[in-house]
C-alpha positions as CSV (number, residue, x, y, z in Angstrom):
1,X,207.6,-133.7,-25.2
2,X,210.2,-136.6,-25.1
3,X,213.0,-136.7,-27.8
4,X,216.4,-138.3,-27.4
5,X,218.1,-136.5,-24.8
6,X,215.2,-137.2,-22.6
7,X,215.5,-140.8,-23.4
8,X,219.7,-140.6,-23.3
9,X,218.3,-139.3,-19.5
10,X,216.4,-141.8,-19.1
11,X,219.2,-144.4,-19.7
12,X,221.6,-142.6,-17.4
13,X,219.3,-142.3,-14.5
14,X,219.7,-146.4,-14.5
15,X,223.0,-146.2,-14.1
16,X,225.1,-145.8,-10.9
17,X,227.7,-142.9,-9.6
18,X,226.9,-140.4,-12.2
19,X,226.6,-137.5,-10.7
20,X,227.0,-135.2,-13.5
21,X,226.1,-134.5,-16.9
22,X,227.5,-132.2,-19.5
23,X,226.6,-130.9,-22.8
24,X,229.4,-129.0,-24.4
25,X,228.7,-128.7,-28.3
26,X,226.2,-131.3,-30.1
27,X,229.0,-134.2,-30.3
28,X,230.8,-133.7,-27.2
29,X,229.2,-134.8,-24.4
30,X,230.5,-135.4,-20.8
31,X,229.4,-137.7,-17.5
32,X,231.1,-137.3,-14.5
33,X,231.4,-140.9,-12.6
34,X,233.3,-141.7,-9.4
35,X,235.0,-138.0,-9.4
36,X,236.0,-138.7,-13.5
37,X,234.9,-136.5,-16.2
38,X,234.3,-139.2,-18.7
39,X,233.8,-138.4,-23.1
40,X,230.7,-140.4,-24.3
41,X,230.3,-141.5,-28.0
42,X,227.0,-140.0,-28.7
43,X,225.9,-136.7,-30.3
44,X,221.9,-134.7,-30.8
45,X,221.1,-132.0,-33.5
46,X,220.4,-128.7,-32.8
47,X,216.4,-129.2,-33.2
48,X,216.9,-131.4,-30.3
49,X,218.9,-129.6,-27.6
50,X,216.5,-126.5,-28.4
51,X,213.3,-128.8,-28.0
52,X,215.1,-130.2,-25.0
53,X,216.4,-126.8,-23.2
54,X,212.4,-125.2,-24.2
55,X,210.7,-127.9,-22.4
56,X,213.2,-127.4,-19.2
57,X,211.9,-123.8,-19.6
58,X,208.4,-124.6,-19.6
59,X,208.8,-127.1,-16.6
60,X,210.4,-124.0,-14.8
61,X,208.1,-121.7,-15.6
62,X,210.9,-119.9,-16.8
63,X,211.8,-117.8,-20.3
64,X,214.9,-119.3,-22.0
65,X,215.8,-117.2,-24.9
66,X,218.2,-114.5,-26.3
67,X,216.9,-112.0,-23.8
68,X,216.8,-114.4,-21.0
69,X,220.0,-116.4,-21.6
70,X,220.9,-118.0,-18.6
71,X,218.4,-120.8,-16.6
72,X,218.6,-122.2,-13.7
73,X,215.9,-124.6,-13.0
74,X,214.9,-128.6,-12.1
75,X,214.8,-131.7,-14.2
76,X,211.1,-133.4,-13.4
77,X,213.0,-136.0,-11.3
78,X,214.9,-133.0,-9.3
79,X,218.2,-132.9,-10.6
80,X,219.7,-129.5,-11.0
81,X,219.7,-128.1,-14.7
82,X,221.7,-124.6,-15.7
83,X,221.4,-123.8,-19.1
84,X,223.1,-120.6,-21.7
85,X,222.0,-120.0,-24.5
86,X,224.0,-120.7,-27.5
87,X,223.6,-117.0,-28.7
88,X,226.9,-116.8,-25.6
89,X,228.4,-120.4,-26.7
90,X,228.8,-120.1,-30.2
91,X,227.0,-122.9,-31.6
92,X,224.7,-125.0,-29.5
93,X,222.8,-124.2,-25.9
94,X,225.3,-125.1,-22.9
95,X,223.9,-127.7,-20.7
96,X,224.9,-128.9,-17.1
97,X,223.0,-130.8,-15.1
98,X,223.9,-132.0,-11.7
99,X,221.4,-135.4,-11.0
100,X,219.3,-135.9,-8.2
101,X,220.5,-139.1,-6.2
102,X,217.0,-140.5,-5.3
103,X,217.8,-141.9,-1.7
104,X,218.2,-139.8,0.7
105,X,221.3,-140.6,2.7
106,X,221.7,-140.4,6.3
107,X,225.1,-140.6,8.4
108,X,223.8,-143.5,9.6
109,X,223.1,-145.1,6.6
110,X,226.2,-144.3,5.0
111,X,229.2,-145.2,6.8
112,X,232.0,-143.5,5.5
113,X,230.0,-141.2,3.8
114,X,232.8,-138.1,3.0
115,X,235.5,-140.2,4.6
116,X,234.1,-139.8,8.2
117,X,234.6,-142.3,10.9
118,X,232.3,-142.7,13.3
119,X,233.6,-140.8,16.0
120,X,233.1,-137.7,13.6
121,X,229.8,-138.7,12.2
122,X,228.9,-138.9,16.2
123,X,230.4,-135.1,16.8
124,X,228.4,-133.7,13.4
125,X,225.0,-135.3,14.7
126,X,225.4,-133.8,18.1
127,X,226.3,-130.0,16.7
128,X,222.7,-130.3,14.8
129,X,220.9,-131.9,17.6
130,X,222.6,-129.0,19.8
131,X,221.0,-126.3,17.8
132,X,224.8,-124.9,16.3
133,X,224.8,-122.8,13.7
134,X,226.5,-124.3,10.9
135,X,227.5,-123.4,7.5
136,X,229.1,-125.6,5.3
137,X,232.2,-124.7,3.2
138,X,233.1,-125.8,-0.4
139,X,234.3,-125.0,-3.7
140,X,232.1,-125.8,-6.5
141,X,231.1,-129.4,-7.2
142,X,232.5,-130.7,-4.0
143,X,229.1,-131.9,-2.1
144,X,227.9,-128.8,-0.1
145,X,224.2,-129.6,-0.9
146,X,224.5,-133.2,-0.8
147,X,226.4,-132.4,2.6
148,X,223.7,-130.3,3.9
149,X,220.9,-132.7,2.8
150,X,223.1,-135.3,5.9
151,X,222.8,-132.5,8.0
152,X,218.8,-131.9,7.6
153,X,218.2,-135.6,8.1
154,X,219.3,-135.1,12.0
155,X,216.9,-132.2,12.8
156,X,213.8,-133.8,15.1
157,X,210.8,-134.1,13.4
158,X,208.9,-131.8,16.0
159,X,210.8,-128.5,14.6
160,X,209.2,-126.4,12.1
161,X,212.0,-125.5,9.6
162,X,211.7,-123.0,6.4
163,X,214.1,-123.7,3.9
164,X,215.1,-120.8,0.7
165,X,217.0,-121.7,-2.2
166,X,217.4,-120.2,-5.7
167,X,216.6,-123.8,-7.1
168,X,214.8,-127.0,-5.0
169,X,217.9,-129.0,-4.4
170,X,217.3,-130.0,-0.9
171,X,216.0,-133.2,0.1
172,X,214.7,-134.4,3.6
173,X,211.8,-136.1,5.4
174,X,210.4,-133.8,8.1
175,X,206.8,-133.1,8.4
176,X,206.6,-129.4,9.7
177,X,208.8,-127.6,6.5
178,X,208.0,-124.5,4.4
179,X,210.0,-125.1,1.3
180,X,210.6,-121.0,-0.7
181,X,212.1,-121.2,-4.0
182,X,213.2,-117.5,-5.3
183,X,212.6,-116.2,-8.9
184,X,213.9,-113.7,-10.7
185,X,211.6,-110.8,-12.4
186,X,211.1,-111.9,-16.0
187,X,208.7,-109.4,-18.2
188,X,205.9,-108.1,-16.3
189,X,206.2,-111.4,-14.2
190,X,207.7,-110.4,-10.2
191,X,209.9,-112.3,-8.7
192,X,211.4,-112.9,-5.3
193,X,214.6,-113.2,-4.1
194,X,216.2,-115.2,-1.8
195,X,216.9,-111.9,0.6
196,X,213.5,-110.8,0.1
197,X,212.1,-114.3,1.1
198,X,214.7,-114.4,4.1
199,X,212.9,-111.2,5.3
200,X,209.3,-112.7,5.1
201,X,210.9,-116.1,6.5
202,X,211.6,-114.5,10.2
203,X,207.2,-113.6,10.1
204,X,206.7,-117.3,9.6
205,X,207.3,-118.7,12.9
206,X,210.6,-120.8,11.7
207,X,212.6,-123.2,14.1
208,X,215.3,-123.0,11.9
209,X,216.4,-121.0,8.7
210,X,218.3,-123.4,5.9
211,X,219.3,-121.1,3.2
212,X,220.9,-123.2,0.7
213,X,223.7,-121.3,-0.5
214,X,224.3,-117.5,0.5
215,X,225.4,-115.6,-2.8
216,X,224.7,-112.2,-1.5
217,X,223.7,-109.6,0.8
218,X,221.0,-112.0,2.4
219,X,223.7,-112.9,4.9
220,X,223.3,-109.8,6.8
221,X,219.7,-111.3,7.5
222,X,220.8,-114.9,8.2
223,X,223.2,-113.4,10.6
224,X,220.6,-111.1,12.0
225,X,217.9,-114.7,12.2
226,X,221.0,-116.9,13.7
227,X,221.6,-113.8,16.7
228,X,218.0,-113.5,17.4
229,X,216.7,-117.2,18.5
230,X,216.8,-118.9,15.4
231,X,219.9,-121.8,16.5
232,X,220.6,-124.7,14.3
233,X,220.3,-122.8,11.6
234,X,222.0,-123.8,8.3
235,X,223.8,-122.5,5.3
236,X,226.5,-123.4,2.6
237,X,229.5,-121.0,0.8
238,X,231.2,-121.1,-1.8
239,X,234.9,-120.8,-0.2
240,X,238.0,-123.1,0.2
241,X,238.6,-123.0,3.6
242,X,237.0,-122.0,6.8
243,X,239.4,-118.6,7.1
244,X,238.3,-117.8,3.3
245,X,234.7,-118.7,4.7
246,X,234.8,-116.2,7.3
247,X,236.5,-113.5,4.3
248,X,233.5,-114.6,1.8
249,X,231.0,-113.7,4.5
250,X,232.0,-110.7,5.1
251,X,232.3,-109.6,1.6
252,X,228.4,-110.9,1.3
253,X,227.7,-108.9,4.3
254,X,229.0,-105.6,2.5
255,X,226.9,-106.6,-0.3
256,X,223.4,-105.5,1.8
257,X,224.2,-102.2,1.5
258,X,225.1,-101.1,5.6
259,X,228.0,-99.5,6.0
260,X,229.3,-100.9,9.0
261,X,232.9,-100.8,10.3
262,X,235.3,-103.6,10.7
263,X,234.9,-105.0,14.0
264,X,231.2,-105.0,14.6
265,X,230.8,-106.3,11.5
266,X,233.2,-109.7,12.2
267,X,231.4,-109.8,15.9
268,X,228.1,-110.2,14.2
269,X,230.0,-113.5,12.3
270,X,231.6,-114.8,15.0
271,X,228.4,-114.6,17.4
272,X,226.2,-115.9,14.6
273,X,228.3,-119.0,13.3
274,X,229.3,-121.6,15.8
275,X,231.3,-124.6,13.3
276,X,232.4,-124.5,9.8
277,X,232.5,-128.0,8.2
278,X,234.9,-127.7,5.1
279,X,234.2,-129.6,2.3
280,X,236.9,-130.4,-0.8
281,X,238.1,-133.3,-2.7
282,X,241.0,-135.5,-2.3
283,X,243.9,-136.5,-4.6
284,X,241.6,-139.1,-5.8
285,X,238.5,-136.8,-6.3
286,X,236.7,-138.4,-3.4
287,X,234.5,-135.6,-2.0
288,X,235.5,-135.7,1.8
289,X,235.2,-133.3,5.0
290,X,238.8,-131.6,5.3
291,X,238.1,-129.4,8.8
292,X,235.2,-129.1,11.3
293,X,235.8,-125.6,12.6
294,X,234.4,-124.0,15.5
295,X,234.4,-120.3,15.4
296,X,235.5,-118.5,18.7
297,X,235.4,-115.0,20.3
298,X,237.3,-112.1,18.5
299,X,240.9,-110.9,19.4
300,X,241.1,-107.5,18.8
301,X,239.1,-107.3,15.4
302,X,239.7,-110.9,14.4
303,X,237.8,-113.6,14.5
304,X,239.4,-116.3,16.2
305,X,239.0,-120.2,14.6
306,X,240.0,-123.4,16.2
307,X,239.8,-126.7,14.3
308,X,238.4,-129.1,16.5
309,X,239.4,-132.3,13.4
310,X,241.3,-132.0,10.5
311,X,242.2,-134.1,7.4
312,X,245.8,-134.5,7.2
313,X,247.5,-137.8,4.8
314,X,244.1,-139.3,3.8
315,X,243.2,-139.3,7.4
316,X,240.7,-137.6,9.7
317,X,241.8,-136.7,12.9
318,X,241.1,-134.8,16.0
319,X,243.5,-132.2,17.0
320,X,242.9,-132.6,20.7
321,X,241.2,-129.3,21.1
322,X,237.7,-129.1,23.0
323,X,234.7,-126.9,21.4
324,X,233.9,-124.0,24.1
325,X,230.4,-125.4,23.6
326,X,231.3,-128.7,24.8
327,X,229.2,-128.9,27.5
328,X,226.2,-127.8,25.4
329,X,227.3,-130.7,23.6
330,X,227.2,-133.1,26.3
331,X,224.0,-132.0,27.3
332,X,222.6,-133.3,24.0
333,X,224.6,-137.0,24.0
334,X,228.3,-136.5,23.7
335,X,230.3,-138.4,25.8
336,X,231.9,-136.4,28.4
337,X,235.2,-138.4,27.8
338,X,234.7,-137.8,24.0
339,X,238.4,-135.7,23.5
340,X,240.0,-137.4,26.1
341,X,242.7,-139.4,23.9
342,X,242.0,-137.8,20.3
């Protein structure tokens, strides 16, 4: 049933480089455009967000109430919606939506997409088309997802990939895909999770794994799948750099439950994840890659990083350092004078 904020929706969704809406309280309302939170002059009643935030339950297939305060769920055109119930906000239901950009982008298609050049556009292509494992780094609202949609676009078509999120965020054009979606219990209703769908996933015959973002103990299996033939597979963390990145994995790895020591338990990462790609925003707000990582052998019980191109003064460079997996690499397109000169 349409009201006002589906038609305020509608109005939005004709309008370019918003990438975020916000509903605070009834009159204060909030678009982010270009990397700008901006204030909008508009306001609903109560009746409305309510109607609004039960129909985004119903779309779900989801309970939104005092019992079941918090939703995370899809607009109908794909956007990402998370809702609390006003019982926690005192006063009206908290709404955040993060909208679905209907093209799909490609590297190709967007030049300068993140602040890349070319030359590092090239190197990112060719670590997917390599089968690398990758996950991509970021703090919140920086692009991971909208990152790792780039990166799905440059799988081959022939692969059969099985992808798990929490809510259906990813978008790509490939013809052999399993897409899993996890739900939490609600009543007498069972639900998945995304660990318990990971397990099934390695049954399914998958290519790759793409996990959308790893929140918890399912990292020991993504691990497990990336050590045991399932290369190019894909992931995104919440973390600010790729050191914290390696820290916030192993703190989801204790989170399975194994009590396993130190060491093996950083050989497992640094055997399973080839490159980090950090992702931030500039002193404008721009979202832009800020390191491509690749993650080497251990010294001792450390895992040992080398950043292969950094962003340093509002420019993207290469530090000079060649990826141990170069000639992997070069057997899927690089140049073999790629680094010569960076």
């Amino acid at each position: 049933m349409k009201n006002k904020i589906h038609d305020f929706f509608d109005e939005i969704g004709k309008k370019s480089g918003i990438t975020e809406v916000i509903i605070n309280k009834l009159d204060n309302v909030y678009v982010e455009k270009d990397g700008e939170l901006i204030r909008l002059d508009i306001s609903f009643t109560d009746q409305e967000v309510d109607d609004f935030c039960q129909d985004l339950a119903n779309f779900n297939r989801k309970d939104f109430n005092a019992e079941n305060p918090i939703l995370d769920g899809n607009l109908r055109d794909g956007s990402r919606v998370n809702l609390i119930h006003k019982d926690y906000t005192h006063g009206c239901h908290a709404v955040t939506i993060r909208r679905y950009m209907k093209s799909i982008k490609t590297f190709d298609g967007s030049p300068g997409i993140f602040g890349m050049q070319p030359r590092m556009a090239t190197l990112i292509k060719t670590l997917i088309k390599s089968r690398l494992n990758v996950v991509v780094s970021g703090g919140t609202g920086v692009g991971k997802t909208t990152f790792l949609n780039l990166l799905l676009q440059e799988i081959p078509p022939k692969e059969r990939i099985i992808t798990i999120e929490d809510t259906l965020e990813l978008q790509f054009n490939l013809p052999n895909v399993v897409r899993l979606e996890a739900r939490p219990a609600v009543g007498e209703k069972k639900g998945l999770t995304i660990r318990e769908l990971l397990k099934n996933t390695l049954r399914m015959r998958p290519d790759r794994i793409i996990v959308g973002e790893c929140r918890g103990g399912e990292v020991f299996d993504l691990l497990q799948a990336m050590n045991t033939g399932h290369e190019g597979s894909m992931t995104s963390v919440h973390s600010n750099s790729p050191s914290e990145c390696l820290l916030r994995l192993e703190n989801l790895f204790l989170l399975s439950g194994y009590d396993i020591p130190i060491k093996p338990l950083r050989y497992q990462i640094s055997t399973a994840v080839d490159f980090i790609i950090q992702i931030k925003r500039d002193k404008n707000g721009q979202r832009v890659v800020s390191h491509v990582t690749e993650v080497s052998n251990m010294e001792g019980d450390k895992i040992l990083l080398q950043d292969i191109a950094t962003l340093k003064n509002g420019e993207f460079k290469f530090t000079g350092l060649v990826p141990s997996c170069f000639e992997r690499l070069q057997k899927n397109g690089l140049p073999k004078d790629f680094f010569i000169g960076t």
